[in-house]
C-alpha positions as CSV (number, residue, x, y, z in Angstrom):
1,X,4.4,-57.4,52.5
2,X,0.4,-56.3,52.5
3,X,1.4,-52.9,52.9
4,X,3.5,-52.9,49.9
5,X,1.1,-54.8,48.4
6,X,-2.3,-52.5,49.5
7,X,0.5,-49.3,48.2
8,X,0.8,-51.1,44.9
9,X,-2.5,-51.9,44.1
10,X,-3.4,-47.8,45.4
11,X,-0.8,-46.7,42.6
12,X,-2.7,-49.3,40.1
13,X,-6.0,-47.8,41.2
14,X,-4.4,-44.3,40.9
15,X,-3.2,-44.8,37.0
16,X,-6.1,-46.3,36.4
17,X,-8.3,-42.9,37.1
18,X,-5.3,-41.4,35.3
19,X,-5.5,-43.0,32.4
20,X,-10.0,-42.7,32.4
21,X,-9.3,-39.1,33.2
22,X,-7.0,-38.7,30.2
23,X,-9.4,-40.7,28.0
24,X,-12.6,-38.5,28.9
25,X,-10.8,-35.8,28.0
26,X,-9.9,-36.9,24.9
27,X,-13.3,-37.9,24.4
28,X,-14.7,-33.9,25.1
29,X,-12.2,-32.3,23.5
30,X,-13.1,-34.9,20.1
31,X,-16.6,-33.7,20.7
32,X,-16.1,-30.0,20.7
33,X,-13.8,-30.6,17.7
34,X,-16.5,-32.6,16.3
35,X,-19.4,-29.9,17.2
36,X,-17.3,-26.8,16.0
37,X,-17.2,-28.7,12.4
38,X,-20.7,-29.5,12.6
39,X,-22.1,-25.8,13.1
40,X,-19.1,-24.2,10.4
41,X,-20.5,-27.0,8.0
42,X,-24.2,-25.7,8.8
43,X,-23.0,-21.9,8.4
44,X,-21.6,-22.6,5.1
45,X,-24.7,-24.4,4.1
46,X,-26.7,-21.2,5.1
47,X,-24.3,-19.0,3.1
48,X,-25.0,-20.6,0.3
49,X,-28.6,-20.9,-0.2
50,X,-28.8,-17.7,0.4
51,X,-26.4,-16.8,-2.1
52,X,-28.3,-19.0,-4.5
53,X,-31.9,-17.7,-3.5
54,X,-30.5,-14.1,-4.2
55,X,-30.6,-12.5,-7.5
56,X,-27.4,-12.0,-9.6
57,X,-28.4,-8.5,-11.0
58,X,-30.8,-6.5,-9.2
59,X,-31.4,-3.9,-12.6
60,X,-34.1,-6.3,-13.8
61,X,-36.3,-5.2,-11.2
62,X,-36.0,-1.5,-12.2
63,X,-39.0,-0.1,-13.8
64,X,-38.6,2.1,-16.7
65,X,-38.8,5.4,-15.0
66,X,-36.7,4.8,-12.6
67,X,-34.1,3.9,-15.3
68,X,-34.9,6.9,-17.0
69,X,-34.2,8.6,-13.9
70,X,-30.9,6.9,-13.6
71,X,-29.7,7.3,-17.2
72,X,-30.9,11.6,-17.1
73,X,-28.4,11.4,-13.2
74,X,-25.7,9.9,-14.8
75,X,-26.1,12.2,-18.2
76,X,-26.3,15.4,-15.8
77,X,-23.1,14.0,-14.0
78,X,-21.0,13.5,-17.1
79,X,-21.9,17.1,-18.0
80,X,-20.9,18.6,-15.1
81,X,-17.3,16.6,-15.0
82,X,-17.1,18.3,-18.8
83,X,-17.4,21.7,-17.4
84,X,-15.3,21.5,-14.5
85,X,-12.3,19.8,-16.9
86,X,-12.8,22.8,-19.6
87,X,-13.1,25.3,-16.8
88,X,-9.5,23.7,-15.3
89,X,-8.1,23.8,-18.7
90,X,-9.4,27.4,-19.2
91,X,-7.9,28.6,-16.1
92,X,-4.5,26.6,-17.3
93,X,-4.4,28.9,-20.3
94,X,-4.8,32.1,-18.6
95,X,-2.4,31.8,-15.9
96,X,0.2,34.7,-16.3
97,X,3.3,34.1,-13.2
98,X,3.5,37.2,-11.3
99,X,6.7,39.0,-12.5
100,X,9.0,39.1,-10.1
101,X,11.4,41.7,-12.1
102,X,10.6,45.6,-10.9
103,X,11.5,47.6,-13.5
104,X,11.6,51.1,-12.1
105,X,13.0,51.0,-8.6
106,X,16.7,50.6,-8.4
107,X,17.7,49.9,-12.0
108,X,21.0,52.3,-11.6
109,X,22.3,49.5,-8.7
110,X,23.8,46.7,-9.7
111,X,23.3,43.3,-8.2
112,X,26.1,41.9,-6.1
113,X,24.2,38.4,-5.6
114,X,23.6,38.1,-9.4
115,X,27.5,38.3,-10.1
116,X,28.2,36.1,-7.3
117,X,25.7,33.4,-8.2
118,X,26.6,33.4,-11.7
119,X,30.4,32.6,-10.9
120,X,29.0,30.0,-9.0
121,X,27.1,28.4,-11.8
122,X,30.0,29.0,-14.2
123,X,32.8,27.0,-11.5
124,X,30.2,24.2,-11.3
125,X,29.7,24.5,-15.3
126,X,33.6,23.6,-15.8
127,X,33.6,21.4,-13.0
128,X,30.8,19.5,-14.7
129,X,32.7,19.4,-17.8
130,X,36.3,18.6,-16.5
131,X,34.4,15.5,-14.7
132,X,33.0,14.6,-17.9
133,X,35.6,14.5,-19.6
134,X,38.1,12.4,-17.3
135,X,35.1,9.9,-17.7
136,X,35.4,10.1,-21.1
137,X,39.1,9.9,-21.3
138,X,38.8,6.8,-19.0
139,X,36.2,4.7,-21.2
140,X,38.6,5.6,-24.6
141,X,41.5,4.2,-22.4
142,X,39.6,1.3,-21.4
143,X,40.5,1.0,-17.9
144,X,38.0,1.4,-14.9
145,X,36.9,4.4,-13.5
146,X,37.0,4.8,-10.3
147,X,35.6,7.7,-8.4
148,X,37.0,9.6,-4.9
149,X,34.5,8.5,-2.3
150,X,35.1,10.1,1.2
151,X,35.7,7.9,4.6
152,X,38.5,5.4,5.0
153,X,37.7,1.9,4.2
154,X,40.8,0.5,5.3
């Protein structure tokens, strides 16, 4: 029986550490917590005076020549943006496209690729205008058009 009873009060003793070890724990971690607050309540504090001992607009303090200065930079600077827009807009104007037409060499052969690629142009021409008009067709009828679209969706 005392050696149950000397085990029992050792597990008391035991939880009891437990539980102080827990609470001190709780205590630092409250205090860091705490601390961290303290010094991001400080830091904000500093921000702001200085943002409040700092002047808005620092152009008061510019003396009159170097505002003259300023104004005759930014006067030169508009200029020169002027020029280089009119000289872009002049250089727009005089652009000629290289011809690409020779029209000495070879005018007594006639083009194979022109005749082919203009049959092309004319099959998708009236393929254009047959789909159009199946569209058409299908609005006047009022039903719903449905187009071919490839893969099966079965």
């Amino acid at each position: 029986q005392e050696a149950s009873q000397s085990v029992a009060e050792e597990l008391k003793l035991e939880r009891k550490a437990a539980l102080e070890r827990e609470e001190s724990q709780r205590r630092e971690k409250k205090e860091a917590i705490h601390n961290a607050l303290e010094a991001f309540r400080h830091q904000r504090e500093n921000e702001k005076a200085a943002l409040e001992g700092t002047p808005v607009n620092n152009a008061c303090n510019l003396s009159r020549e170097d505002r003259c200065r300023i104004a005759q930079r930014s006067a030169h600077l508009a200029e020169s943006r002027r020029s280089q827009i009119q000289m872009k807009r002049e250089q727009q104007l005089r652009f000629v496209p290289h011809s690409r037409v020779q029209q000495t060499a070879y005018v007594h052969v006639e083009s194979r690729l022109h005749n082919h690629t203009e049959a092309y142009v004319e099959r998708a021409r009236d393929l254009s205008s047959q789909q159009h008009a199946e569209h058409a067709a299908g609005r006047e009828s009022g039903g719903v058009l449905r187009g071919h679209v490839a893969g099966n969706f079965a």
